[in-house]
Structure formats: C-alpha cells, structure tokens
ZALUM-98351 format. One line per field, with one value per residue (C-alpha): residue number from 0; x, y, z. Coordinates in steps of 0.25 Angstrom, whole numbers. Example, Ala and Ser with C-alpha at 12.3 -4.5 7.8 and 13.67 -1.06 7.14 Angstrom:
<atoms>
pos: (0	1)
x: (49	55)
y: (-18	-4)
z: (31	29)
</atoms>
This chain:
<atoms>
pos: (0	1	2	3	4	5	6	7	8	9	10	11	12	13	14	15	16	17	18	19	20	21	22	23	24	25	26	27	28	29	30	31	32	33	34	35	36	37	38	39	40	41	42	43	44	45	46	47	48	49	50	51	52	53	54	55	56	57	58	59	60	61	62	63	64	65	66	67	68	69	70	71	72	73	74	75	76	77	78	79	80	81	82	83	84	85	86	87	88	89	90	91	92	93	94	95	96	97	98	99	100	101	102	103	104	105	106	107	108	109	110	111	112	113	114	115	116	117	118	119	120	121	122	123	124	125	126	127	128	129	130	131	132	133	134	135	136	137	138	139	140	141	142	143	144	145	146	147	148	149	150	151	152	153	154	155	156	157	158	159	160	161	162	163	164	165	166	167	168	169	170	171	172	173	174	175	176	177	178	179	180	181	182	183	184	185	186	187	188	189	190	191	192	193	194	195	196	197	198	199	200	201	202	203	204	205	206	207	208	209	210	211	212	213	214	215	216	217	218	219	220	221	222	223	224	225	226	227	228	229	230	231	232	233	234	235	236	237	238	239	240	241	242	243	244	245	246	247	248	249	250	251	252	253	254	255	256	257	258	259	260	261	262	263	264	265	266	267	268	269	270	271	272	273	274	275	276	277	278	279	280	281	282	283	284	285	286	287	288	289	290	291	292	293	294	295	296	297	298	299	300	301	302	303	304	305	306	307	308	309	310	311	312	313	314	315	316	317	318	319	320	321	322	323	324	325	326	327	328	329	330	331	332	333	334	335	336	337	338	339	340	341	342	343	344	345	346	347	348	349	350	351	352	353	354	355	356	357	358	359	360	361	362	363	364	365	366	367	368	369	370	371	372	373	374	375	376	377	378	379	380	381	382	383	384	385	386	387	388	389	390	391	392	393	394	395	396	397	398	399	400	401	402	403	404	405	406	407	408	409	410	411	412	413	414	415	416	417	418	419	420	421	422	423	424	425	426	427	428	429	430	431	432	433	434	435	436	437	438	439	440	441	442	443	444	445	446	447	448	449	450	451	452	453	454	455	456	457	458	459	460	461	462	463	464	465	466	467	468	469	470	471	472	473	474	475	476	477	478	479	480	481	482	483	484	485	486	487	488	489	490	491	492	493	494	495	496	497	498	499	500	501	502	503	504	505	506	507	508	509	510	511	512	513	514	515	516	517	518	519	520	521	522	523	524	525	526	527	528	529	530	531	532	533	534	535	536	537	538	539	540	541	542	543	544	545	546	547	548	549	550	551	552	553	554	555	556	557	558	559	560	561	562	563	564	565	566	567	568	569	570	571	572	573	574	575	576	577	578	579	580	581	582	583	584	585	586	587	588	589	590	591	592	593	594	595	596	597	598	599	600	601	602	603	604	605	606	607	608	609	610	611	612	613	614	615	616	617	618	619	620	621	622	623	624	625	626	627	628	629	630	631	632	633	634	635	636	637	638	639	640	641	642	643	644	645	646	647	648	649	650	651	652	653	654	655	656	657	658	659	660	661	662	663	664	665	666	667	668	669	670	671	672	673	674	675)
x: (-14	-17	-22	-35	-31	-41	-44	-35	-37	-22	-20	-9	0	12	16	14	2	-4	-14	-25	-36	-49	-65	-71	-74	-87	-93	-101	-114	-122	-128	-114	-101	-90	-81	-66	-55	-65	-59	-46	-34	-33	-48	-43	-52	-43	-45	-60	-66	-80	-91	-91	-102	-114	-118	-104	-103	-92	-90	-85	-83	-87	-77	-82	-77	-78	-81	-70	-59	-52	-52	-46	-35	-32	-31	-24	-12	-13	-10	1	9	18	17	2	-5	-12	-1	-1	-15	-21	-35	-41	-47	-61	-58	-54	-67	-75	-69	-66	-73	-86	-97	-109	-117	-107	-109	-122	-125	-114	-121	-134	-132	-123	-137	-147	-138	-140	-125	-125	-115	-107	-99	-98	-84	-80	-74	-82	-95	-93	-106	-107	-117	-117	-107	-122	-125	-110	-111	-125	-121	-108	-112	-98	-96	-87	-81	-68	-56	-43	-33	-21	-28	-43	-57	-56	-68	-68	-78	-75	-76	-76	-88	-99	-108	-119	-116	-122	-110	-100	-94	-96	-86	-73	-72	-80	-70	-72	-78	-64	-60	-55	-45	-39	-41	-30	-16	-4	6	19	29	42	48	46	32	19	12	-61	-54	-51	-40	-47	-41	-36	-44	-41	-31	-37	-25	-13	1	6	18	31	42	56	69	83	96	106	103	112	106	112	117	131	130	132	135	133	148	143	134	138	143	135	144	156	152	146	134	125	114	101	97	89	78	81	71	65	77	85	76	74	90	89	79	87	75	83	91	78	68	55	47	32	27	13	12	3	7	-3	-2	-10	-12	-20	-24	-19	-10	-15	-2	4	5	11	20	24	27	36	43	47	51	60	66	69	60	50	38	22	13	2	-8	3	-2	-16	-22	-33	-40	-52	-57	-63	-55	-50	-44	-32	-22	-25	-21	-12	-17	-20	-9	3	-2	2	18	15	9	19	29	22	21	34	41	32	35	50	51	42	40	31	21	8	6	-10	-11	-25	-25	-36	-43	-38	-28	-39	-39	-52	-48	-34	-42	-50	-37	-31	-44	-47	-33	-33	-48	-46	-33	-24	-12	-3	3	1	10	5	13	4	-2	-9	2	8	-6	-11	-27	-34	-43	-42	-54	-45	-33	-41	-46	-32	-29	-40	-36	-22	-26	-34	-22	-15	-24	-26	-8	-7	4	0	13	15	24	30	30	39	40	47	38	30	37	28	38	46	37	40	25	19	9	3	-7	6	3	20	30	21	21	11	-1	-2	11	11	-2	2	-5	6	21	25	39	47	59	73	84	90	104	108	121	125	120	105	110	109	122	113	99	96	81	74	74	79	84	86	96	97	109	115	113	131	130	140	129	116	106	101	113	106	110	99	88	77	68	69	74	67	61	56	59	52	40	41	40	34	17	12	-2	0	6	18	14	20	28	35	39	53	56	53	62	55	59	56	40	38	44	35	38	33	45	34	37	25	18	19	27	21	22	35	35	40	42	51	57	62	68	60	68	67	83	82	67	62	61	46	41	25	20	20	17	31	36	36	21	23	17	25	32	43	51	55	61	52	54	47	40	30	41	47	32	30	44	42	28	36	46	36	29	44	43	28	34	45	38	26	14	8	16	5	5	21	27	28	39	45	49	53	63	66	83	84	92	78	81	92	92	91	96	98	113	115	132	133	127	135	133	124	117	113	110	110	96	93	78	70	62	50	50	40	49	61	65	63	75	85	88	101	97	105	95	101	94	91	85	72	69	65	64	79	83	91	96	84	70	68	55	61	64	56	66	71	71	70	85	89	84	70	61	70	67	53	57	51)
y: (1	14	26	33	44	58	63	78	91	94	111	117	124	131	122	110	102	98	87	92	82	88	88	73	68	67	54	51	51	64	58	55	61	52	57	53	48	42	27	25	19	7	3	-6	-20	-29	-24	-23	-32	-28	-19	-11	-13	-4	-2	4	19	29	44	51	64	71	82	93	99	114	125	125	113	119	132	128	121	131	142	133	132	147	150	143	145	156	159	164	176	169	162	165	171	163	161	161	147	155	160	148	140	152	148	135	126	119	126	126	119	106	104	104	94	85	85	85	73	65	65	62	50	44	50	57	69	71	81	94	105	113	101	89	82	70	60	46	35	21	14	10	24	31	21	24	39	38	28	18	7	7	-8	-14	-13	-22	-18	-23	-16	-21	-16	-2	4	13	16	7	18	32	39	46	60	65	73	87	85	82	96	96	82	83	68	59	54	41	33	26	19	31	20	22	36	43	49	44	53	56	55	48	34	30	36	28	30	118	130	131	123	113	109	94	83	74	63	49	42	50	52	43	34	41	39	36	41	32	40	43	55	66	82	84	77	69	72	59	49	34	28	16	12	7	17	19	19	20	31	31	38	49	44	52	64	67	77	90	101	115	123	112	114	127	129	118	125	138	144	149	159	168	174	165	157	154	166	172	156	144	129	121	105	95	79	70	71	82	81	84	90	95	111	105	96	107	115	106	102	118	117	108	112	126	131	141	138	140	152	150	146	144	129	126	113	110	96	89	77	65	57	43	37	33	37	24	13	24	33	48	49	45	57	67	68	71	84	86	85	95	105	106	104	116	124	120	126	140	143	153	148	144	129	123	109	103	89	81	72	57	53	52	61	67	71	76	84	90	94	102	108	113	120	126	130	138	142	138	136	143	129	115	103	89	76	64	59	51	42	34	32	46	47	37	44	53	62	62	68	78	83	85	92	101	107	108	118	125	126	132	142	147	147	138	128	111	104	88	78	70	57	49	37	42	36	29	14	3	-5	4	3	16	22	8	12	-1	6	12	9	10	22	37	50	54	64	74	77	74	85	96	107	102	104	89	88	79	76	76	71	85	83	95	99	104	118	111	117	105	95	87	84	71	67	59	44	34	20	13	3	-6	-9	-23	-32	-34	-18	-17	-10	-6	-15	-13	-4	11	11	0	1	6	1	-7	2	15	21	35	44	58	54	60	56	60	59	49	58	70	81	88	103	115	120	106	108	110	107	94	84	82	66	65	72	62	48	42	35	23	26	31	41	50	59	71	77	74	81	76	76	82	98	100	91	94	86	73	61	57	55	71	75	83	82	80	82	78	70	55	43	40	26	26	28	44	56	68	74	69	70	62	64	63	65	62	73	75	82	89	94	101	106	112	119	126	132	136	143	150	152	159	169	172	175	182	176	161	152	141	132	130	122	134	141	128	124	138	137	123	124	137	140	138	122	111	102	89	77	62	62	75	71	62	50	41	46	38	47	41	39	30	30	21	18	12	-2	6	20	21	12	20	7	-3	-8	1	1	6	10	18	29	33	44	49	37	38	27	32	46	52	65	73	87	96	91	77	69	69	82	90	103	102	106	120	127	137	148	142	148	164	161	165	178	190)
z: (-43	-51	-44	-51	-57	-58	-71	-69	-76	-80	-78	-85	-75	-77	-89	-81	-80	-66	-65	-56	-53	-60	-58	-60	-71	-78	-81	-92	-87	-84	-72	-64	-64	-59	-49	-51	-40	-30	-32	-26	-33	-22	-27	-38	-44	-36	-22	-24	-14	-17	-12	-1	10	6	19	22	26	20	21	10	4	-8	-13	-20	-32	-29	-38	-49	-47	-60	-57	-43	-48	-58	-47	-39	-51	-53	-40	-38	-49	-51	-64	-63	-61	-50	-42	-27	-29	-16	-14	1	6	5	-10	-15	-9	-15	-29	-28	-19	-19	-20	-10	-21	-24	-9	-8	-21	-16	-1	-9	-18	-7	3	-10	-9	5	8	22	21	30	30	19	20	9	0	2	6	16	16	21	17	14	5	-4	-4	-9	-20	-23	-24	-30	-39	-34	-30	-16	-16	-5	-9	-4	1	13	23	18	11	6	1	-14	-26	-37	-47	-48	-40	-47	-41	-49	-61	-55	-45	-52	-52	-38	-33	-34	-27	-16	-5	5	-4	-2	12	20	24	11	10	20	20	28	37	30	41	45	44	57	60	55	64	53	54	68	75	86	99	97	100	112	106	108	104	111	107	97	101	99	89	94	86	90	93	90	80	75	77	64	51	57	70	75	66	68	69	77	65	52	40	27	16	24	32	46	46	56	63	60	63	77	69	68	74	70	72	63	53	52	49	39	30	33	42	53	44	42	50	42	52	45	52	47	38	44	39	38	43	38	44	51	65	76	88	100	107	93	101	112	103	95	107	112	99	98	112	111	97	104	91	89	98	94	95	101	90	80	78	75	76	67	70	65	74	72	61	59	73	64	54	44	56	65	77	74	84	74	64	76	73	58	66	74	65	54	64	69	57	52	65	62	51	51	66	68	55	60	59	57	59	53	57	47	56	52	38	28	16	19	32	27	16	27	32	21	16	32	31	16	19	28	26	38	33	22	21	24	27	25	30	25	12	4	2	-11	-17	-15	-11	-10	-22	-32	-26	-13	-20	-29	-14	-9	-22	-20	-7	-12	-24	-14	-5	-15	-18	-4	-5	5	1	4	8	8	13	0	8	16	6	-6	-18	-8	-15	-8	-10	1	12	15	21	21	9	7	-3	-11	-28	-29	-31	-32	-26	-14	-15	-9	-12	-25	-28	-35	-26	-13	-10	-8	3	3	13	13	23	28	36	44	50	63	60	55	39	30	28	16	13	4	-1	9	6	17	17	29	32	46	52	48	59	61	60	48	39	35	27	15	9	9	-7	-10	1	-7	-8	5	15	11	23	17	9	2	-6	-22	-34	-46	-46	-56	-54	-54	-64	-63	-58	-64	-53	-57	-70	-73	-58	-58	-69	-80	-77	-65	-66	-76	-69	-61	-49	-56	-66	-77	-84	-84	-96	-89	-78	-65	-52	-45	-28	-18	-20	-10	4	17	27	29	33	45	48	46	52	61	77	79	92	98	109	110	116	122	123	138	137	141	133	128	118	109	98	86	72	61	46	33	24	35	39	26	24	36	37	21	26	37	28	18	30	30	18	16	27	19	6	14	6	4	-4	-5	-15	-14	-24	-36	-26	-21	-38	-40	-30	-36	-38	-30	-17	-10	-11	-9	-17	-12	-17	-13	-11	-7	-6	-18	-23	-16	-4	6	17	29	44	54	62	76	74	85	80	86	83	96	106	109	116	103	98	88	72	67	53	43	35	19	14	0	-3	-10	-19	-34	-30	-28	-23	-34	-41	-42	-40	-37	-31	-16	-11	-24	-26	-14	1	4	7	19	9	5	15	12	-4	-1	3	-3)
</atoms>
C-alpha cells in the first residue's frame, strides 16, 4: 500500500531544497476547510469492513497551528545553517512560544467549537486540545466517516477521508490526532537482537509489574578482539575464528573514541533521554553499574527522573517492565561516554505517539537538556498519520531553535526488508527508511561493529550487518554459507537508506553521492536528491556492545542486579549524545542542531571511514557466539552459531559517505576538533 503523502511547501535552503510539511490545504468550500494527513496509509478500500460503532467512545487531539508555521521553519533553517547571519542565534523555549506558538486565541476557538459540538474536552497544553465524545459525534464535527479496517491483528478504527474543521479555524489546526486506533498509533523500542521484550522530576511510582526477566549471555567470550579464539569449532574460510566479544564497559569505550587522552568529561552540558516508561531502581542501577566498572560515580542530583503516570499497562502486547533496559542502557552509555554531563531521563507514560510527543515537547519546553537521545521509532512505515509526523516535525524545528541538538537511533533492521524478518514488522510496505531518523531537523546514528585490541584502540571496525549461521549437525561447517545468507539469515543490521519522502537538506549536498540521494530503496530513481540516512554511527552490533547493567528478575526466582551485553543503535545513539555532550564542553557554547558541523567535518581526521571490508573484499569477518535457546533460561539448551559481519543487504558500507554509518564514526580526535 501507498502512504498519503502531505502537500509540502519546499524552502530553498543553502542551494538545496527541503521538503517541510506545510499549513493544510484549503478546500474549496468557504464553509469548511479540510484538514490534510488524518487518514492513515493502512486505511485502504480492501480492508474496510464497514462502519464503526457510533456508540463507541474515542479521545483524540486537536493540534494547533501556532502563530506563523512558515516563519518557524524559516528561522529554523537560518539558524542552523552556517552560512547565515542568523546561525547559531538561539531563541529561549519562552521566546520562541512568544513568536511562534499558538495563540491564546486558536485555543480558545478550537476548545470553543470542540464543546458547541457535544465533544467534551479533555485536556488543553501549549500544542493540543484533547476531547472525547461519541464516534457519532467526531463524525458529526469533523464531517468523516470513521469505518473498521482489517488487519492480522483485527478491526482498526480510521476516517475514510481527510477531516474537515470549520473555515474560521483553519489557520488555527495543524492536524487532529486519535481519530485513528491508538493500537495503530505507537512506536516500537530500538534495541538488540535478542531483546523484545511537568517541569519538576517526581518520585517513581510504585512498580506493579516488578523487574522484567533477565537476559542471559553464554560464555565463552573474548575481553578484546582475538583473545580467545574458537579452535574447538569449525573454521571460516580456512581460518579458526574468536569467539565474541564479552561487551566492553565505560573505560573501554571511553579509549576507543579517544576520550581518555583529554581532560573533556560533559561537564556544565545536560543530555536529555527520551523513551517510554521509567524504572524504578534506574539510581541504584546506575550506581552499581559505575561500581562495578570502577568508573566515575553520580553526584548527587546528576540524574533526574521525570515520570508521567498513568499510561497504557503495556508496550503493544509487552509489559512496561521490558522498556526498562532501553533506560538503563541510555543512561549508562551516556554516563560512559561524558562523566560528569547531567543526564534528564523523561519517560512518556506508555509507546503511543501522543504520549511520546508529550515527552519531547515537556523536555524542549522547558529546556532540560542541551541534547536528547531517543532509541525507538516509528518503524518501516513511519507514523501512523501524516498529522503525527508534522507534530514531531514541529518540536524538532523548535528544538533547533532553542540549540538543542535531537539525536535517533537509525534502526536495528537495515532497510527494514519484511522479507527478512528482522524486527518482526508485520505492517512493513517493503524496503524504506524510518522516521524519525529520516526527518531533516534530527541526527539519525547508525551502528557499527568496533573490535578493540588489548589496549581497547580499534584493530578494525566494519558497518553493522550480521548473518548468522548454525553449526552443521556433523560439526564440519556452518549452514547457509555466510556469502549468500541474505536474505534468510540476516539478524540485524544499521537501518539507512535513501527516504523515498523526504528531500535531501542542504547540509547534504555535495556530501552525499549524487547517485545514491537519488536511488531509492525500491531501486527508483528519484526526481530530485533525497535525504540519505544515517549521518554518522557508532558501535552498535551486539557481538561488540556495551555491558549493561539493571535489576532483574533472575532465573532462580531471586531479585538483583545484573549485567548483560546489549547492542543495537539504541546503543550508538546514546553513546553519540554522550560524546557531543564532550564535545559542547570543548567548544564552550550550544551545538544544537548538529548535523551542519558533523558534514563539515565529513573526510577530516574527526572521522574513520568506515567500510564493509575494512581488510579487503575477500575477507570474511566473523565470530563464533554460544546463544542460549532461551536468552532468559541460563539452563536451556546451547546454539553454536558463527556471526559475519558487514553484511547489510542493499545497503553497503563503502569509501566516503554511505547509508550505514553516514560520514562515519567519530575518530580519537572528534570530541578535540571542537576545540576553540
């Protein structure tokens, strides 16, 4: 199926055009104006089943425009880019509602008309109205028809056709919101293979659901690249091969990305974390993890959790409890990277996008981080509507006015292929990139697989993309061949690609190969150049991730704390926050909006290049992995399995920028090149 696109107003930027969503279009008649991107792309005539219940009640929001949505975008370009007189000429949270937020006027129409139409509302904040009423009632006031939609997981509710608000408001709506099944609404947790599972920070609520079960990695594992390698198991192309890598922890890292050759440790900078739900025992966790790691412990208020109650008792068919190692593991990666930065976790109360929104807008609102990691998405379709995406979008151009800089994980599926599995995306349309990495206004990380030597200085480091191969059952081999196990065997890789929606920005241009912004993943060749992902990676595969450690459910029943490794770009996000919370200290003023200064470095020292075959094209890179057949039962049984790396499907690794790793991964001297 074809996504509904949003009619765009294109803005010359820099030479480079950017599609930016624009203000709805008019209908003809004076008496309505249609509002554009409330009918999801999944609503198609062949899964219509027919009316929904008019008796039925929803809750939905309507988003207001604000004052000057042009003249927002157009600041937000000015600012952040370097060859204007405005660039890095930040606006506070305050300043930039002043100019460009809704006026106390739009709220009040919309709140006024929603009432004059039986609509109870609910809720009102700075960006949105929220009202519930009867399925008869929205469709009375919106002039839509809501109808079930099929699907493999059953009825879906959506409009039919595009919603309409009267003409006096048209200026006032930027796009209604729930009309939609919320079910069919939320994002997903980037995070490893293995793993599915208001201005003040409040005390944690007491857990209902306890600890989540805790994941289990088999030995043997290597410290370092080679250390012990597998002679008891069969060669790869005639060689014996290392079993994987154990993780590697905070001091590790911190030598990898050359951090421990200077004295820059994030201090006077505050990263921002952004995700669903919020540990209870994340102070103690991260206490324990530093502990152990023989790292830089917490001041006291260093971390702040900001929590909001009272959201779905589940992650789309998972427990809230299996979010909490997503948190975990930004945090720590964070604090690995830039010790003495201030972390603000601001956990959005369920995986909805409404809720996630809240989430970003209470942290750009009011200002609590100079930067913000986010490891989940929307997935290979994106939002579920357009009116969701031109919301995100929103609070991205308002971050980047403020300065502060939105960092997202690219993805764990590489171009999210259904065929794959990878992610088990049953909605997935085919081959495309994932928003909101794809969004022009946010850094998109991808992930690589770093091996480090006995010293923890880099021996290699190849794009991520991993085929896995089991043991034949005589033990002579591995089956299917590395060489020819994509599609088949892939079992993650950095998500990029080249956006079939979204225009390339300027800070692209003449970065990017002219081919490869204009092939889509499709193989289409596109009119114009598009926006390519990721920008940058760091290390993401989980044969070379990070020791994470929280408290678990153990599998003798027990309660306490544990560690496992973890990979995947919710890793390579957080652990790319960090450093740029390194790097702020260094050039001792806001970077914000970072992707202008990451393509000006593009092909200096401040990056390795990083390529597929980093020893030659003929040379296979691999490691042998004992996997427990329950990642939770430490007693199930045992998988020898052989993981190649630099496998990616479509997307390759290569010379110079390329749609796995962007322009790079950041050198021993990025974090030092911001010196002034």
């Amino acid at each position: 199926m074809k996504r509904t696109r949003r009619t765009a107003l294109a803005i010359a930027a820099a030479g480079a055009v950017v599609a930016v969503a624009a203000l709805p279009v008019a209908s003809a008649a004076p008496a309505d104006e249609q509002v554009s991107g409330g009918r999801p792309s999944w609503a198609v005539a062949s899964a219509d089943r027919g009316p929904t219940d008019p008796g039925t009640e929803l809750e939905a929001r309507v988003y207001l425009a604000g004052r000057d949505p042009q003249a927002m975008t157009a600041y937000a370009l000015a600012v952040t880019d370097p060859h204007n007189a405005a660039y890095r000429h930040f606006l506070s949270a305050a300043e930039v509602n002043r100019r460009f937020g809704p006026s106390p006027e739009q709220t009040r129409a919309v709140t006024s008309w929603l009432k004059s139409s039986g609509l109870k509302v609910t809720s009102t904040d700075s960006h949105y109205v929220g009202f519930r009423g009867s399925v008869e009632k929205v469709q009375r006031a919106f002039d839509v028809q809501l109808h079930n939609f099929a699907d493999a997981r059953g009825l879906h509710r959506a409009p039919t056709g595009e919603v309409k608000v009267p003409g006096r408001l048209a200026g006032a709506v930027q796009g209604v919101v729930g009309l939609e099944d919320p079910a069919k609404q939320g994002v997903r947790t980037k995070s490893a293979d293995e793993v599915a599972a208001r201005t003040a920070p409040r005390a944690a609520e007491p857990d209902p659901w306890g600890p989540s079960p805790a994941l289990y990695r088999a030995e043997p594992c290597s410290n370092y690249w080679g250390e012990k390698p597998a002679t008891d198991q069969p060669k790869s192309d005639g060689k014996t091969r290392p079993w994987t890598l154990c993780g590697y922890g905070p001091q590790e890292l911190r030598k990898a990305y050359g951090l421990d050759r200077t004295s820059l440790t994030g201090r006077g900078v505050t990263v921002g974390v952004i995700d669903a739900y919020a540990s209870p025992t994340i102070e103690a966790d991260v206490a324990a993890y530093a502990n152990k790691h023989v790292s830089q412990g917490w001041r006291p208020g260093q971390l702040k959790q900001y929590t909001t109650p009272g959201g779905s008792p589940d992650c789309f068919g998972g427990a809230p409890n299996a979010i909490y190692v997503e948190e975990a593991l930004d945090i720590e990666a964070v604090h690995a990277m830039a010790p003495d930065a201030d972390v603000a976790y601001v956990g959005a109360k369920d995986c909805s996008d409404p809720s996630l929104l809240d989430a970003l807008n209470r942290l750009v609102d009011n200002h609590l981080a100079d930067m913000v990691s986010n490891s989940w998405g929307d997935g290979a379709n994106g939002p579920a509507t357009e009116a969701i995406r031109q919301a995100y979008e929103d609070v991205f151009q308002r971050a980047a006015i403020q300065g502060i800089g939105v960092y997202f994980s690219s993805g764990d599926c590489g171009v999210e292929d259904p065929i794959t599995g990878c992610g088990r995306n049953e909605d997935s349309n085919g081959v495309q990139t994932e928003y909101p990495p794809e969004s022009v206004w946010v850094t998109g990380v991808g992930g690589t697989t770093m091996a480090l030597g006995p010293d923890y200085r880099k021996v290699f480091e190849a794009g991520w993309g991993n085929i896995r191969s089991e043991k034949k059952a005589d033990g002579t081999g591995w089956d299917p061949d590395p060489r020819a196990g994509y599609p088949a065997a892939f079992t993650g890789g950095s998500g990029g690609g080249t956006s079939a929606k979204v225009r390339q920005p300027a800070y692209q241009a003449g970065v990017v190969p002219a081919k490869l912004a204009r092939t889509l993943l499709t193989g289409e060749t596109s009119a114009y150049p598009m926006r390519v992902v990721p920008d940058v990676a760091m290390d993401g595969d989980n044969n070379s991730g990070m020791m994470v450690g929280q408290t678990w459910l153990k599998a003798d029943g027990t309660v306490g704390y544990l560690e496992v490794r973890l990979g995947g770009t919710s890793l390579s996000s957080p652990l790319m926050a960090g450093l740029q919370a390194v790097a702020q200290q260094a050039q001792r003023s806001p970077i914000g909006f970072a992707n202008p200064q990451l393509y000006q470095r593009a092909g200096s020292k401040a990056f390795d290049d990083v390529t597929d075959t980093p020893f030659g094209p003929n040379e296979l890179l691999n490691v042998v992995r004992n996997d427990y057949s329950n990642i939770t039962d430490p007693s199930s049984p045992i998988k020898t399995r052989l993981y190649t790396f630099g496998l990616n499907g479509p997307i390759k690794a290569v010379t110079g920028y390329d749609d796995v790793t962007g322009v790079g991964t950041p050198s021993s001297t990025y974090a030092q090149s911001y010196q002034r």
